[in-house]
SELUMBA-645058 format. One record per residue (C-alpha): chain; residue in one letter; residue number from 1; y, z, x. Coordinates in nm, 3 decimals. Layout:
BEGIN
PT pati bavo vexkol      py      pz      px
PT    A    A    NUM       Y       Z       X
...
This chain:
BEGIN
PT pati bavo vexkol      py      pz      px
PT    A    X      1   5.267  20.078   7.086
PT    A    X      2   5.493  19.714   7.044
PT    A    X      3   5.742  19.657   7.305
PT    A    X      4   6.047  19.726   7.107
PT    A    X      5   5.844  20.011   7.037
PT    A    X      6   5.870  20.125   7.359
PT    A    X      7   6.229  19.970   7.437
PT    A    X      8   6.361  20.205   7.093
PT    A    X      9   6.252  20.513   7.246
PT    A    X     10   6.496  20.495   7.551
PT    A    X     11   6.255  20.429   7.857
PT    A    X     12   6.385  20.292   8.129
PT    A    X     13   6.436  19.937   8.256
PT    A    X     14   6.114  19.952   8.488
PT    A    X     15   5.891  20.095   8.236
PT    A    X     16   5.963  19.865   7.979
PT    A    X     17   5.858  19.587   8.216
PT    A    X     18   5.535  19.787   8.284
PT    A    X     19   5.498  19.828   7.934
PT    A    X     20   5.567  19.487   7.848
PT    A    X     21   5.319  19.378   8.114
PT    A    X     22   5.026  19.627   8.022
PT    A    X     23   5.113  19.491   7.633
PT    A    X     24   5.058  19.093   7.727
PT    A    X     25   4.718  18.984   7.704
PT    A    X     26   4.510  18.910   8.090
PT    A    X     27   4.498  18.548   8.195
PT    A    X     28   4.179  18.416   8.140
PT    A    X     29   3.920  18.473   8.390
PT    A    X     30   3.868  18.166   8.627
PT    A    X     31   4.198  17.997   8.553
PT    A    X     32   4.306  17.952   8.897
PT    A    X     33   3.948  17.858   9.023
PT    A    X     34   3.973  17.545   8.755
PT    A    X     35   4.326  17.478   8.885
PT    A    X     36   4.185  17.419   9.248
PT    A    X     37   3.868  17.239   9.113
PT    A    X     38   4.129  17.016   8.922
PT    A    X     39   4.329  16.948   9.231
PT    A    X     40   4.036  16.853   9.435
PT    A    X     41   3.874  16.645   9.193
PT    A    X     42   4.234  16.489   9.191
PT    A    X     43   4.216  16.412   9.559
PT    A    X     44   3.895  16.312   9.555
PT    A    X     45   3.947  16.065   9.310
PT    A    X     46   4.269  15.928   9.494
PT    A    X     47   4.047  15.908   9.836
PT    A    X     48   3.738  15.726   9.644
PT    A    X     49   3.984  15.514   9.456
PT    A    X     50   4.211  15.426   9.846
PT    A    X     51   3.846  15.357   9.995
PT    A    X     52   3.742  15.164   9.660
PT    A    X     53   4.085  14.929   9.749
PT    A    X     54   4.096  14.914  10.141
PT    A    X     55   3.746  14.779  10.107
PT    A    X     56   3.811  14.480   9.827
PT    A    X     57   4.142  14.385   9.992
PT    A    X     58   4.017  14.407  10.365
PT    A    X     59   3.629  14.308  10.362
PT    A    X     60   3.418  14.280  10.658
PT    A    X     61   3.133  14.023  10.697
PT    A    X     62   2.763  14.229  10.689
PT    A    X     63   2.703  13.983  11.051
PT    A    X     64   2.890  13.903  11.326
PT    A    X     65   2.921  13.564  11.445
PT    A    X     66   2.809  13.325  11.153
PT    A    X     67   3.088  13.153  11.038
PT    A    X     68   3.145  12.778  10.973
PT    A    X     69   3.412  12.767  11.268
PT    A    X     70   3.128  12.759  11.506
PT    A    X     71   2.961  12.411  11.323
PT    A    X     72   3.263  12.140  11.334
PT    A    X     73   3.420  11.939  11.560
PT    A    X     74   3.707  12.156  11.724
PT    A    X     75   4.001  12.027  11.885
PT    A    X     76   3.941  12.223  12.214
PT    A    X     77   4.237  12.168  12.352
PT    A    X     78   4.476  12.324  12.090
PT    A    X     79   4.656  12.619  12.222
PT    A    X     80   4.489  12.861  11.952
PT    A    X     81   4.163  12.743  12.009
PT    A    X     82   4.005  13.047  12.173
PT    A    X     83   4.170  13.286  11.874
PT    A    X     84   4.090  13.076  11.635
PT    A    X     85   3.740  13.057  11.738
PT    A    X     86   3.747  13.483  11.748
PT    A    X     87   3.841  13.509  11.399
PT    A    X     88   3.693  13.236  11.211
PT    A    X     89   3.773  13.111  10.865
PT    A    X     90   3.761  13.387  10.682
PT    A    X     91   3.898  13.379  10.284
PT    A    X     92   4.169  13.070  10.435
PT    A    X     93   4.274  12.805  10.162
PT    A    X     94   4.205  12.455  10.301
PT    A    X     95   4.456  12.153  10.162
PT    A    X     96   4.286  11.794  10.171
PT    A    X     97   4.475  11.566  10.014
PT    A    X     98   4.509  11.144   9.974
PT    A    X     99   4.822  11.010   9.844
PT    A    X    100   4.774  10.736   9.767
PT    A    X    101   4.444  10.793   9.575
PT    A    X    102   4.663  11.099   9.384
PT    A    X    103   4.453  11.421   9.466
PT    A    X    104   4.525  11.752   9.658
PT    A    X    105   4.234  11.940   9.671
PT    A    X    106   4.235  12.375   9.775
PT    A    X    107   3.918  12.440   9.947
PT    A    X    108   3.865  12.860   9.893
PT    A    X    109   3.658  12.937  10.137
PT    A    X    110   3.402  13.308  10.110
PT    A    X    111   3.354  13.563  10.372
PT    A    X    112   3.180  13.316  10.577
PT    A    X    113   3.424  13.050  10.582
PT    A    X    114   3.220  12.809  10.356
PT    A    X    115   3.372  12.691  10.007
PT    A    X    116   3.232  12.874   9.713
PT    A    X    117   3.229  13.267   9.618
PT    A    X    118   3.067  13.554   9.835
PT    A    X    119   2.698  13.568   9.930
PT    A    X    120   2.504  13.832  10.083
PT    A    X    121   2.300  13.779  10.345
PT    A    X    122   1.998  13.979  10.203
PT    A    X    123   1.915  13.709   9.889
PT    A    X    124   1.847  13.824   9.577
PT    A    X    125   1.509  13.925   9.427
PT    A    X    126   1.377  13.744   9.159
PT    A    X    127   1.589  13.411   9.212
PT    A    X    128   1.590  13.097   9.426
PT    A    X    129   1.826  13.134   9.717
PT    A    X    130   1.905  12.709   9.777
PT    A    X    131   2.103  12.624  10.073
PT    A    X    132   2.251  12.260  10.068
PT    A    X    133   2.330  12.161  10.407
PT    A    X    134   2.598  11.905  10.466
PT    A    X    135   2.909  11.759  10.626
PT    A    X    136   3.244  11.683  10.423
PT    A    X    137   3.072  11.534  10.164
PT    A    X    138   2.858  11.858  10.104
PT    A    X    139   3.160  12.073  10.086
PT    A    X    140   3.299  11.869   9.848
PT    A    X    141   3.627  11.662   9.978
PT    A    X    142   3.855  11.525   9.752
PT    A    X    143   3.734  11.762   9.411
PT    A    X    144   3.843  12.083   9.341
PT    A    X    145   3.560  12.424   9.398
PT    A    X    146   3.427  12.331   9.049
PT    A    X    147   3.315  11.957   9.114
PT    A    X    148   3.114  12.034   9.450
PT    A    X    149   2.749  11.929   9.410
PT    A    X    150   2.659  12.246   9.476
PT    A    X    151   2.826  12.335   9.151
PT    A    X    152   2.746  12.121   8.990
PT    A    X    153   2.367  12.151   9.087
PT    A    X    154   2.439  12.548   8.973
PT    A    X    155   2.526  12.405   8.613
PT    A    X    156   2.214  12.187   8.585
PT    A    X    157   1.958  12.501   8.696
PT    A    X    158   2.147  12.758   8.442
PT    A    X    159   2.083  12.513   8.202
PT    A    X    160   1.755  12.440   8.253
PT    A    X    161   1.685  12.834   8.258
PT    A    X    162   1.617  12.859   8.660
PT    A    X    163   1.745  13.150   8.840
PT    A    X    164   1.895  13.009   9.161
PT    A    X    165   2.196  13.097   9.367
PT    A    X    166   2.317  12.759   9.512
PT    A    X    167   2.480  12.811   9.816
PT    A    X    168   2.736  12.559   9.970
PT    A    X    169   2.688  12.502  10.341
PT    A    X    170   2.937  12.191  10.360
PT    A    X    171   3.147  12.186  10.707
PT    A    X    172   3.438  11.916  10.702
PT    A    X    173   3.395  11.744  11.043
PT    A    X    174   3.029  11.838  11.102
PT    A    X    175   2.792  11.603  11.273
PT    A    X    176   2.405  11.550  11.283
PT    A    X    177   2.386  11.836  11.590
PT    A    X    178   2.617  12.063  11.431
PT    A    X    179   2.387  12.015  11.074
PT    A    X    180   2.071  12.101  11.277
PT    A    X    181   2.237  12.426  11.441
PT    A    X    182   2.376  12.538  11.109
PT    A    X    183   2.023  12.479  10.969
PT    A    X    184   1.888  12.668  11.267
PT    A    X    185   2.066  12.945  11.242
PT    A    X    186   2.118  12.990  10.888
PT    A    X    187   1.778  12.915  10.721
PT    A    X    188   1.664  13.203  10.989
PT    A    X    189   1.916  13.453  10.885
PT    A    X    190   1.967  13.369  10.480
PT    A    X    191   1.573  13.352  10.411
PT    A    X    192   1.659  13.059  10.161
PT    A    X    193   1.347  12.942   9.895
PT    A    X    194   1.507  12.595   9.991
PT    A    X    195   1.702  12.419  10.199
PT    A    X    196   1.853  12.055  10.124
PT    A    X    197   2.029  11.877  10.409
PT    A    X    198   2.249  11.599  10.300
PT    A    X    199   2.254  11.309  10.554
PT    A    X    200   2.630  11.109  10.525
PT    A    X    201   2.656  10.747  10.626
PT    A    X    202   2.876  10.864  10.907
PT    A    X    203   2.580  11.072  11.061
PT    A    X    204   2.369  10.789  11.193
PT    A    X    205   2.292  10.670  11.431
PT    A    X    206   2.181  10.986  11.569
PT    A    X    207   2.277  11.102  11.886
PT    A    X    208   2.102  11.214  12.189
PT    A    X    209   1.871  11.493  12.110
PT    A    X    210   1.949  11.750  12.367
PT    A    X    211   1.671  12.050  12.482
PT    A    X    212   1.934  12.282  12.339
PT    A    X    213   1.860  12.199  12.007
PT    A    X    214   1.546  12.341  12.100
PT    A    X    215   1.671  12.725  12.171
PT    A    X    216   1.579  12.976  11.889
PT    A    X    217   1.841  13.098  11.651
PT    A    X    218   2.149  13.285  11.700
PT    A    X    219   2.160  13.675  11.690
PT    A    X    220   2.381  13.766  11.485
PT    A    X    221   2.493  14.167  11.522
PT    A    X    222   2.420  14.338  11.223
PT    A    X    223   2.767  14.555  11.132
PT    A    X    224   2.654  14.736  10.777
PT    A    X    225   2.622  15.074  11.037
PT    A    X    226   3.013  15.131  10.951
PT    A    X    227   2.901  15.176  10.549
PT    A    X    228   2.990  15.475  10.612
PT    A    X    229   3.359  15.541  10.768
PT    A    X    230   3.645  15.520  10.559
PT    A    X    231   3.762  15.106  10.598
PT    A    X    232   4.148  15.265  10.663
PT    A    X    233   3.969  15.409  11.016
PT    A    X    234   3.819  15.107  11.068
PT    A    X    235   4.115  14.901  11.061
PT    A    X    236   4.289  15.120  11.279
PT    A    X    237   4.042  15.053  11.523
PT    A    X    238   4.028  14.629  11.470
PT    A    X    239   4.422  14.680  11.526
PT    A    X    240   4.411  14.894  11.856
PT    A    X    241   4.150  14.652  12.015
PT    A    X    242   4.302  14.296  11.885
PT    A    X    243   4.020  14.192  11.634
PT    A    X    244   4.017  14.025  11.357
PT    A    X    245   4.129  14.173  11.021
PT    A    X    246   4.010  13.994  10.723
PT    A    X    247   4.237  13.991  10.395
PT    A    X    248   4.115  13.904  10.042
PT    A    X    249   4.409  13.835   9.872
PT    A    X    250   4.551  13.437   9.837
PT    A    X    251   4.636  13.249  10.160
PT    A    X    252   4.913  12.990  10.140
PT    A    X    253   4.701  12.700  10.174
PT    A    X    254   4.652  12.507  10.531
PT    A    X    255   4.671  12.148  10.566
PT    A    X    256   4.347  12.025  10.697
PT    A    X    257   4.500  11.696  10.861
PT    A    X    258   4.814  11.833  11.043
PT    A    X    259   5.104  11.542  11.069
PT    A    X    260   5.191  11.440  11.428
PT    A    X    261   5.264  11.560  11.675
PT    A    X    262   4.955  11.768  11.645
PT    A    X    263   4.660  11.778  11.847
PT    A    X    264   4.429  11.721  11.558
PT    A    X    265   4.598  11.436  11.439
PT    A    X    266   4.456  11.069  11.621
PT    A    X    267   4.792  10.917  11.604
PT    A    X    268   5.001  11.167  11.773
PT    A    X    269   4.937  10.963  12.061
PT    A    X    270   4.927  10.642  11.959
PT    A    X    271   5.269  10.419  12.008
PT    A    X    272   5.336  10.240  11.649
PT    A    X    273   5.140  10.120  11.337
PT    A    X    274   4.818   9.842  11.422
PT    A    X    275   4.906   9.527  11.259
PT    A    X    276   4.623   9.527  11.028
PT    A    X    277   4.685   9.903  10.896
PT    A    X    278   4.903   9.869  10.532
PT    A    X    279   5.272  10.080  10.620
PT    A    X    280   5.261  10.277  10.342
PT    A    X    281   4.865  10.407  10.471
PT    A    X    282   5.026  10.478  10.803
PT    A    X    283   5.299  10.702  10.720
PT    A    X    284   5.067  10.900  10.511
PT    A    X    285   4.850  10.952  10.807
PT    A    X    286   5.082  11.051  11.015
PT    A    X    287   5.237  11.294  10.776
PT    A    X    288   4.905  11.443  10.709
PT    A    X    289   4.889  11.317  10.353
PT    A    X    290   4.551  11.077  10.422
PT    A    X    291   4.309  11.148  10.655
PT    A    X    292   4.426  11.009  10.974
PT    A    X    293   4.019  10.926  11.097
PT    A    X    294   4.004  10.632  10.839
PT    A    X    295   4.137  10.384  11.031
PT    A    X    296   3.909  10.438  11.306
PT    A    X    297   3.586  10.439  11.001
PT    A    X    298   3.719  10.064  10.918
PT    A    X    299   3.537   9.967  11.266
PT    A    X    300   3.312  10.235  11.327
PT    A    X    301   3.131  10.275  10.961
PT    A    X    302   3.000   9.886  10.961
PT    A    X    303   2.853   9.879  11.285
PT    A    X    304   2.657  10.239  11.186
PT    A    X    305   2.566  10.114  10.862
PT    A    X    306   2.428   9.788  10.989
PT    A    X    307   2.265   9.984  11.297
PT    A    X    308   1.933   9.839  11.406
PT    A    X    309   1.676  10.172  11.478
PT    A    X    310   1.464   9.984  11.687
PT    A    X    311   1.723  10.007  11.977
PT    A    X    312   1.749  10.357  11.937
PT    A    X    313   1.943  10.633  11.710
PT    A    X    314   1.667  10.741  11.497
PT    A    X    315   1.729  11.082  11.390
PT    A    X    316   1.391  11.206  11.363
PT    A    X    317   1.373  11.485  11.669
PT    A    X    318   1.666  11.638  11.454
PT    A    X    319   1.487  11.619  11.119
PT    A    X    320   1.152  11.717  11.285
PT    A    X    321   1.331  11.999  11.437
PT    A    X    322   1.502  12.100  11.075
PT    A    X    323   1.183  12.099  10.941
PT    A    X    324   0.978  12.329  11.145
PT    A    X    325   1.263  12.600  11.128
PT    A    X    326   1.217  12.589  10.714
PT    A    X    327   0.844  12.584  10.743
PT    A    X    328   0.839  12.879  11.014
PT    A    X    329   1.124  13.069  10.764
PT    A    X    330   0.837  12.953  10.488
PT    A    X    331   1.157  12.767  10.299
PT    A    X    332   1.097  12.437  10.137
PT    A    X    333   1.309  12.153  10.299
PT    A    X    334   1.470  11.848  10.119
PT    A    X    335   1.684  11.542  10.232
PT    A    X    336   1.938  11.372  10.094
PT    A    X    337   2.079  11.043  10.151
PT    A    X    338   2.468  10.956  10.039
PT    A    X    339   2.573  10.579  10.117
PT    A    X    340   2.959  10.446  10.191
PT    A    X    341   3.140  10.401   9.913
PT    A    X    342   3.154   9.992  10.019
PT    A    X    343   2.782   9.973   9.960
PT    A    X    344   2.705  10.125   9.610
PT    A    X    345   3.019   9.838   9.522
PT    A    X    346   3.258   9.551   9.620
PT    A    X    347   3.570   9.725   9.402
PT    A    X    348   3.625   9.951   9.742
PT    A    X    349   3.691   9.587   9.915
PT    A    X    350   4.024   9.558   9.879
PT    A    X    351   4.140   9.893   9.992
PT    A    X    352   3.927   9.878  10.303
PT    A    X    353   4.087   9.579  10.406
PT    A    X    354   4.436   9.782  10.400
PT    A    X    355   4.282  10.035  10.590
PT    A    X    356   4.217   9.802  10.879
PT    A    X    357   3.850   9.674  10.841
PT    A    X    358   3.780   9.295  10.844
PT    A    X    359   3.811   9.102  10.505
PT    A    X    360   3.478   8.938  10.553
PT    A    X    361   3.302   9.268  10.627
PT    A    X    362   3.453   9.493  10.330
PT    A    X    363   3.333   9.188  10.061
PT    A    X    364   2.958   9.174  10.269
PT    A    X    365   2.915   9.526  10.260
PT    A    X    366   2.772   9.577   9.917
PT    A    X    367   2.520   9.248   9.952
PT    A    X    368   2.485   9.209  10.285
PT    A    X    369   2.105   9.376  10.329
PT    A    X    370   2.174   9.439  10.692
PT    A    X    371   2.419   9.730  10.571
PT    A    X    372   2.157   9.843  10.379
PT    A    X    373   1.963   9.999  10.706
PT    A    X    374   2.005  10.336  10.700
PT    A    X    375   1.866  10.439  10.376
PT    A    X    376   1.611  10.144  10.445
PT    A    X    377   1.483  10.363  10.750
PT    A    X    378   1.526  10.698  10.620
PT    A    X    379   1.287  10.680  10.343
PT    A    X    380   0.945  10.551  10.535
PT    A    X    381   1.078  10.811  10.786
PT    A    X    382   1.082  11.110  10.559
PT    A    X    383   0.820  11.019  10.400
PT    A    X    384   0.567  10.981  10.719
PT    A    X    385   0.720  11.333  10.765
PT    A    X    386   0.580  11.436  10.420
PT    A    X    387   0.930  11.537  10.342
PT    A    X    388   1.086  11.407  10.018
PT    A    X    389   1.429  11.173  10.041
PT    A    X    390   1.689  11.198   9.713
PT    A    X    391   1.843  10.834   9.833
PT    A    X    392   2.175  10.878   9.563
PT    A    X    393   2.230  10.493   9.631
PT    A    X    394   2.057  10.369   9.366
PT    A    X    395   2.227  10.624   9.123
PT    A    X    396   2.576  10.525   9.238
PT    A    X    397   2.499  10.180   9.196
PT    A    X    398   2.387  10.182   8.848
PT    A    X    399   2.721  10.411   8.763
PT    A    X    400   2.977  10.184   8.937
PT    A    X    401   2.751   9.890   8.750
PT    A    X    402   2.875  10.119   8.486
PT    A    X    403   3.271  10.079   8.518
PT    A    X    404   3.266  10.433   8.634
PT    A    X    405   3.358  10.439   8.968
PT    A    X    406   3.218  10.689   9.207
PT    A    X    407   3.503  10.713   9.521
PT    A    X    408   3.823  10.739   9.561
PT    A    X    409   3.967  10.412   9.740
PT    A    X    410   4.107  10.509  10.017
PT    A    X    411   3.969  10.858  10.099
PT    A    X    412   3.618  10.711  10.087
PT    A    X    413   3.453  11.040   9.935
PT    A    X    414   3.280  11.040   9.631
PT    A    X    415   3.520  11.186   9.347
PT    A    X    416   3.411  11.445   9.069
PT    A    X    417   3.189  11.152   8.854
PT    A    X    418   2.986  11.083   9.235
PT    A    X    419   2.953  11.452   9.334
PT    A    X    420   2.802  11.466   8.985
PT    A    X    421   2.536  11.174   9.038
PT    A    X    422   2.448  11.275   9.373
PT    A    X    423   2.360  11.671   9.259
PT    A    X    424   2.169  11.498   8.962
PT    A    X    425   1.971  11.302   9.195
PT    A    X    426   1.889  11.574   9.474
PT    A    X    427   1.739  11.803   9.147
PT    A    X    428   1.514  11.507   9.004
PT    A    X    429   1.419  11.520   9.373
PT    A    X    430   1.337  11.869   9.400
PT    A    X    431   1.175  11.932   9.094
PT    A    X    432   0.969  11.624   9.143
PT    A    X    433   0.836  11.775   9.473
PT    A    X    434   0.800  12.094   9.338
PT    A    X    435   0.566  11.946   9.086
């Protein structure tokens, strides 16, 4: 019987709705069942996708402890020196830039604080793991992340069909201790295949070798136990007890050389411009525009470069040192040698000179031999070590002899043409040894 059926016989209000009722078909059976199962698959989704987020925007390193902070010259008197040293350099933008050479370089530094993408600290299997070990020059000064010879060196193994991850250990402001710690410390916890470690003019003479150098690596406190809580709790918890919280997204870049007054900067206090410093050169260092150390290289950088090794400075406790931590890590170890731009060719004369360094000096520095001493001593030296030398001085030669030149004047790092030379040289090196 229809429901108008029913309603035409005169039934009341009340049974026609019970009629009605008994006459419309049963829901299906499990409908509500799949309407929970769809809401909690809907949640579920919304929590994965919230933990999916929090943990590409707020990342933590897999170690704690190893970051580039701890391998450069530090200006321990700043006011933020102890937080600064807490946190690290952790996805910050560094600005270098030279005025009057025309470049403004963004250094985007990884997880670890170096410049180049993410690594993890387990390597890969079935590829070369290479760590190049370096000062300012290593990191690349003065080019932007694609001209670094580590990226460049990455270019020249894809294309040659060798499956290497080519990892950029450059520290801005790193000397011949701070190379050997970082080589300590990270050839033990990276497990590299290789390790190159690219010796700067400004890195000899060597120093003092200290018994501390001697100390095994860092521990570094594994943190990959918190895989598992959600990163939102974990944040909470960095908050309540004032640590660091790391954040992917851009930085506004930093200025590496602060203007004065700064604590970083050598002129903040320093009365007035030396007489044999151009103006224009000294405003830009003391707006942070050109780094403000060059003056001081005019008169420190001849007197390394001529350095005589038989009175002392010889760096090979450092290198002996770097090499037993690769052989003991069974990682095979490389060096490299990059000269002063006034060496390789006299065009850098002139600009030298208006960065305060003698006239007769700039014009003898690429044909007086006595410059020539470093590179002179490194090479019997690595080789009575039975380590291989990639001396890039040669190279740069032959491409200034070119018309192409290889530096910036004033900054005195090699430009995108010289980082390209140099990584060309340290792989002839290392494939020639690996022969």
């Amino acid at each position: 019987m229809s429901a108008p059926d029913v309603e035409s016989r005169g039934l009341s209000t009340s049974e026609t709705q019970r009629a009605r009722a008994a006459a419309s078909p049963a829901p299906r059976k499990g409908w509500r069942r799949r309407q929970w199962l769809f809401r909690l698959l809907t949640l579920s989704l919304v929590l994965v996708g919230q933990e999916a987020l929090f943990r590409l925007l707020f990342p933590l390193p897999e170690v704690k402890g190893f970051n580039r902070i701890h391998y450069q010259q530090m200006a321990q008197v700043h006011p933020q020196f102890g937080k600064a040293m807490n946190r690290g350099l952790v996805y910050d933008r560094l600005k270098l830039e030279s005025r009057p050479d025309g470049f403004s370089a963004v250094h985007d530094l990884n997880l670890y604080g170096f410049r180049g993408p993410d690594f993890a600290i387990e390597p890969s299997l079935g590829r070369r793991r290479i760590l190049v070990i370096g000062d300012s020059v290593t990191e690349g000064e003065g080019v932007g992340d694609e001209s670094t010879i580590t990226a460049e060196w990455s270019r020249i193994l894809k294309r040659e069909g060798t499956a290497a991850e080519v990892v950029n250990l450059g520290v801005i402001a790193a000397s011949l201790p701070h190379l050997l710690l970082l080589t300590r410390d990270a050839v033990s916890l990276l497990r590299p295949t290789d390790v190159v470690v690219v010796l700067y003019a400004n890195d000899l003479p060597a120093p003092e070798y200290l018994p501390v150098f001697d100390t095994p690596a860092r521990p570094f406190a594994d943190v990959s136990e918190l895989w598992w809580r959600p990163r939102l709790a974990v944040l909470a918890d960095r908050a309540i007890y004032e640590e660091p919280i790391y954040r992917r997204w851009p930085h506004s870049p930093i200025r590496f050389f602060a203007p004065v007054p700064d604590s970083t900067n050598p002129w903040s206090d320093r009365k007035g411009r030396p007489e044999d410093l151009a103006p224009a050169l000294y405003d830009d260092m003391t707006a942070g525009r050109l780094n403000p150390w060059l003056y001081h290289q005019s008169t420190d950088m001849p007197r390394a470069l001529a350095h005589d090794f038989r009175e002392g400075g010889s760096p090979f406790q450092y290198l002996l040192r770097m090499a037993d931590v690769c052989e003991r890590n069974h990682a095979r170890l490389l060096f490299a040698y990059v000269p002063f731009c006034g060496v390789v060719n006299d065009r850098y004369a002139p600009s030298l000179v208006e960065m305060g360094m003698d006239r007769t000096i700039a014009e003898a520095l690429a044909t007086d031999p006595k410059y020539r001493s470093q590179n002179r001593f490194l090479g019997p030296l690595c080789l009575s070590m039975g380590r291989p030398l990639a001396d890039a001085t040669e190279d740069l030669e032959k491409a200034e002899a070119g018309g192409a030149p290889q530096y910036w004047r004033y900054d005195t790092h090699p430009n995108a043409d010289g980082y390209a030379t140099i990584a060309r040289r340290i792989h002839a090196a290392w494939r020639d040894a690996a022969r």
